[in-house]
N, C-alpha and C positions, 0 to 999 in steps of 0.2 A: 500507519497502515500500509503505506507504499512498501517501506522498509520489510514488513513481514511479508506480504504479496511477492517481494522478491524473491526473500527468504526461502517462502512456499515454494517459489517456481523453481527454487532451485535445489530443494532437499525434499521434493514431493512424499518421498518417502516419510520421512520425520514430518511433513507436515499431516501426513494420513492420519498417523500414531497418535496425533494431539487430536485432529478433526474427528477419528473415530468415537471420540468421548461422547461428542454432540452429533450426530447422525444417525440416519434408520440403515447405514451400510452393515451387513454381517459382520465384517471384520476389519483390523487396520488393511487387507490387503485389499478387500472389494470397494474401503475409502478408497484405496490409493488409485484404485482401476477408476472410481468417479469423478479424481480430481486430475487425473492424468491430462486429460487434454485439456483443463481450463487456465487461463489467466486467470492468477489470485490476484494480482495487483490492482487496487480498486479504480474504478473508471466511471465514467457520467454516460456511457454508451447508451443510446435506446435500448438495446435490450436489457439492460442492469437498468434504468429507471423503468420500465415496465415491472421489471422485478420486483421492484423496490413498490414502485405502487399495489403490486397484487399483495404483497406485505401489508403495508400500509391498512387496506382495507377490510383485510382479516381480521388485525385487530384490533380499530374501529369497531366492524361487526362483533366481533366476542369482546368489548369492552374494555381491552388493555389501554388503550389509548381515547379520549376522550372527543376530543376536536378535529374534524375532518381537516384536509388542507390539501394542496396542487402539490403533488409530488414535484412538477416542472415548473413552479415557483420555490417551495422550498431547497431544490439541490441547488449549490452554491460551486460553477465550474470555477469560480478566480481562485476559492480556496484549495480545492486539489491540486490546479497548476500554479499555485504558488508555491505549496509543498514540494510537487513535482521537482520544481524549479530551485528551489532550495536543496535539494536532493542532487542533482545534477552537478551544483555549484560547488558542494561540499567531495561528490565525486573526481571534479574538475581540480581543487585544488590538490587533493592526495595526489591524486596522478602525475601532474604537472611539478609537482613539487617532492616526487616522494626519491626520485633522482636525484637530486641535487646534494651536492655534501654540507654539510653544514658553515653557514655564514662564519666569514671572518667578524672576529667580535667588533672591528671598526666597522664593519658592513652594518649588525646589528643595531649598532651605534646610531644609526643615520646619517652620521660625520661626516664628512667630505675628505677623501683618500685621495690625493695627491693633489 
């Protein structure tokens, strides 16, 4: 989800196109006007668990969901920034390593060179 949140934030466009599917916006372009200025990258923010709770209790109320529960006990922040962080790490290596020319095969080796 991080992945795509980027994605979005960064091809707003192309992300309207898909999001107009699922929304009461007129058109891809009045999505793109709604998503314009949001963060898609998902977050534990008080206002996205707010959100997430008025969710929550709708459909509780209209029956989608059965069992009540603490929004701020159910979100789980290690696992986001675990992701996160995995994300970072896998960014960290392309970059850091995307210069380099390729290992001499004694290098690959592990061997000891001189």
């Amino acid at each position: 989800m991080i992945r795509v949140g980027r994605w979005s934030n960064e091809n707003k466009h192309a992300a309207a196109g898909i999001l107009d599917r699922q929304t009461f916006y007129l058109d891809v372009e009045d999505t793109f006007e709604g998503i314009k200025p949001i963060d898609l990258v998902p977050n534990l923010s008080p206002q996205n668990l707010v959100s997430v709770a008025i969710g929550k209790d709708f459909m509780l109320k209209h029956g989608y969901i059965k069992n009540d529960f603490d929004v701020y006990e159910w979100a789980a922040p290690d696992i986001i920034e675990q992701a996160a962080r995995e994300l970072l790490e896998i960014q960290w290596k392309k970059v850091t390593t995307s210069k380099l020319p390729e290992p001499a095969e004694a290098l690959q080796s592990g061997r000891r060179i001189g």
